[in-house]
N, C-alpha and C positions, 0 to 999 in steps of 0.2 A: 864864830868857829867853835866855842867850846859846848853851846848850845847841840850842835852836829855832833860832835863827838863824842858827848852825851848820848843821843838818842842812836850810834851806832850810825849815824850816815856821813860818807866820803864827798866833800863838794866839787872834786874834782871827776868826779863819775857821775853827780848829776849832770852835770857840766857836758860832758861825754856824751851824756843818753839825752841832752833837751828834755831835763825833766825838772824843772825847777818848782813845779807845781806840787808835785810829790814829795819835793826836801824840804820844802819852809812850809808844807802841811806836816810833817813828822817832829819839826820843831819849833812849831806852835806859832809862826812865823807869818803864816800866809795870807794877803790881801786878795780879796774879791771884791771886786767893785761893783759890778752889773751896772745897768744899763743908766746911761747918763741924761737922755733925752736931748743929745745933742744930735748931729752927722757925721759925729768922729767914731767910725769903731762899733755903730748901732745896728751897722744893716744888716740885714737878715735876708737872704735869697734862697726861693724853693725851684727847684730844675722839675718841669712837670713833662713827659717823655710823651709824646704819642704813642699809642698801642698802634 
């Protein structure tokens, strides 16, 4: 918490806005994992429309 506090961010407003991405990037906090090579969480789907 004091980390947030520090950097000017409210946890209960990201909290609010589904932005948790954006708070623990502004306090130096945040995990990206990318891609595991497993089935959990990898897929990737492209929607190709007819003209």
């Amino acid at each position: 918490m004091h980390k947030a506090e520090v950097a000017g961010n409210d946890p209960l407003t990201a909290l609010a806005n589904n932005d948790a991405h954006t708070f623990f990037e502004q306090i130096g906090e945040q995990v990206i994992t990318g891609p595991t090579l497993t089935n959990v969480n990898d897929f990737r789907a492209i929607l190709i429309q007819p003209l």
